[in-house]
N, C-alpha and C positions, 0 to 999 in steps of 0.2 A: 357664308363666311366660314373659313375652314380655319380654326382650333389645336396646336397641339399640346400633349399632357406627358407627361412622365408618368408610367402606373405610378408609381407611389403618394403622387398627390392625384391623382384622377379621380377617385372617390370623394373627395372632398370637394372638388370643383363642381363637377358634375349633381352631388346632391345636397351642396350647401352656396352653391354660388349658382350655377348655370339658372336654376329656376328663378330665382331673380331677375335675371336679365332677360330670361325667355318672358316672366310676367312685365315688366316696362316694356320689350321692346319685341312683341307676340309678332311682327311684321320680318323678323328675322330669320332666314335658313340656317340654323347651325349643324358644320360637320367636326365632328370632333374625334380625332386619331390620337391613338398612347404609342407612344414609343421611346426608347433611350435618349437623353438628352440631348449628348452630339448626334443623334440621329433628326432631332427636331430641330437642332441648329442648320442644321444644311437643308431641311426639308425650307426652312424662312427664306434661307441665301437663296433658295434657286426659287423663290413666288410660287411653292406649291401649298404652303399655310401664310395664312396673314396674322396670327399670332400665336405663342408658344412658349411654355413655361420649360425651364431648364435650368438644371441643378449644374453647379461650375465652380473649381474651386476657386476661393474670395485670392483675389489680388489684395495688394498692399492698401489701396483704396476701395471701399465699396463699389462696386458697376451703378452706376446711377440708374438703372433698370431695375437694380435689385427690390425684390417684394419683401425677402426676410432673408435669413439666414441661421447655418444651423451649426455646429460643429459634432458630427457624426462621429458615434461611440462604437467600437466591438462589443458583439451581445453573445455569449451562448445560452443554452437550455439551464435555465434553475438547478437542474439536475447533477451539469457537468461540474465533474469532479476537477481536482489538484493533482499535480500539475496539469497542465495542456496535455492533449496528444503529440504526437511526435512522427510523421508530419502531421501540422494544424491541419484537420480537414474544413474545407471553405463551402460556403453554398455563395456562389457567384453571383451578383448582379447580371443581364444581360452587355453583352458588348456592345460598349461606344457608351456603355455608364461610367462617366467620374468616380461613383464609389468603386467598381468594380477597379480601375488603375488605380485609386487610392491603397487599396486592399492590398493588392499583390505587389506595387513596387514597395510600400513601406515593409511588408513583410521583406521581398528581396535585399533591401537596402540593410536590413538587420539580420541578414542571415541566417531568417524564420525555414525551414521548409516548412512545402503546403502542398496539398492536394485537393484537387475538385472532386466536390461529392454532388455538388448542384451548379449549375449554370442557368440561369432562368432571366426570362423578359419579365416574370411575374413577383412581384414584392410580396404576395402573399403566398405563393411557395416557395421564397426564400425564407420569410417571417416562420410558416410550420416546419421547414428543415433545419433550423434553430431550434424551435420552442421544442421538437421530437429529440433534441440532442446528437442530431445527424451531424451536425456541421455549424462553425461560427462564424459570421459573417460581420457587416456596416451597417448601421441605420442610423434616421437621425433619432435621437434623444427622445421626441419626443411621439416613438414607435415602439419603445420596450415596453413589452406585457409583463407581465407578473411570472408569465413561464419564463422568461427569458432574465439573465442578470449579467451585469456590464463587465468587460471583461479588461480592466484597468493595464495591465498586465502586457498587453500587447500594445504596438508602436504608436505614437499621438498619430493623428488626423489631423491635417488644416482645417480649417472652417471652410464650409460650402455659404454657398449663396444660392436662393432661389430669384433669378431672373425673368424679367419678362420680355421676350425678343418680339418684333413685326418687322413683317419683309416692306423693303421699298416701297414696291407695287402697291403697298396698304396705307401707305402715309398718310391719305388725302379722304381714305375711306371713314364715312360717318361711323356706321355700322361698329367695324373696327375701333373706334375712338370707345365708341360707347362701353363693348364688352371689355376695352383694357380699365377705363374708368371701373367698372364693375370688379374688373378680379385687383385690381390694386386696395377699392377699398374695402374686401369681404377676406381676401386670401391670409390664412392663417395658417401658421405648422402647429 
């Protein structure tokens, strides 16, 4: 059974849910891949995972898929001072991440300039490219460290939603049933 994750929740699945399901259900192969949201949404469309977590921002109605939901804050370094820089330097999510188009159109739509200081697939060197005071980025809420404080100041965010996708091809799969059962009732932000 092939797995996808978003780094940013992968650590938690992986070592607060997966062992769960690996200890009920030891008879199971898990392959488990991180990557960008839309990148995990297409990898379900085309039956190369049979299920996959991914962050999307919330439509008017919740996605009846959805596991939770967050509404993601801008964070910089404890450190950074008043005003802003000028251009906002950004540590980027990877591409085909929701936060990351969140980021730069709501800046564009305001008239922010910006510049990349990071582009990364990795949440944890985006999290230290903040908390060093390199650059201010998106996370959800409930990912601020004590180095890092919220950066009210710049454009709102929609709410995201953490959904849970399975491809076609998995509908009928036991296996499949069981691990979505598993991460619906353990998955927390």
């Amino acid at each position: 059974m092939k797995l996808g994750l978003p780094d940013e929740y992968a650590a938690h699945v992986i070592r607060d849910i997966l062992p769960l399901f690996a200890a009920d259900w030891p008879g199971v192969v898990l392959e488990v891949t991180t990557a960008p949201s839309l990148a995990l949404r297409d990898q379900v469309g085309r039956g190369r995972l049979h299920l996959a977590l991914a962050a999307q921002a919330m439509a008017r109605r919740p996605d009846p898929q959805s596991l939770a939901w967050t509404t993601p804050v801008w964070v910089g370094s404890a450190r950074l001072g008043t005003p802003l820089p000028d251009p906002l330097p950004l540590a980027l999510h990877a591409a085909h991440c929701p936060y990351r188009e969140a980021m730069t159109t709501s800046l564009d739509r305001a008239g922010l300039a910006w510049r990349t200081v990071l582009s990364s697939p990795s949440s944890q060197a985006v999290e230290a490219c903040v908390e060093s005071g390199l650059a201010v980025s998106l996370i959800d809420r409930s990912r601020v460290t004590s180095a890092m404080r919220v950066l009210d100041t710049l454009p709102a965010i929609a709410a995201h939603e953490i959904v849970l996708l399975r491809a076609a091809s998995a509908q009928t799969a036991p296996a499949t049933d069981l691990l979505e059962q598993t991460l619906r009732r353990h998955f927390r932000l």
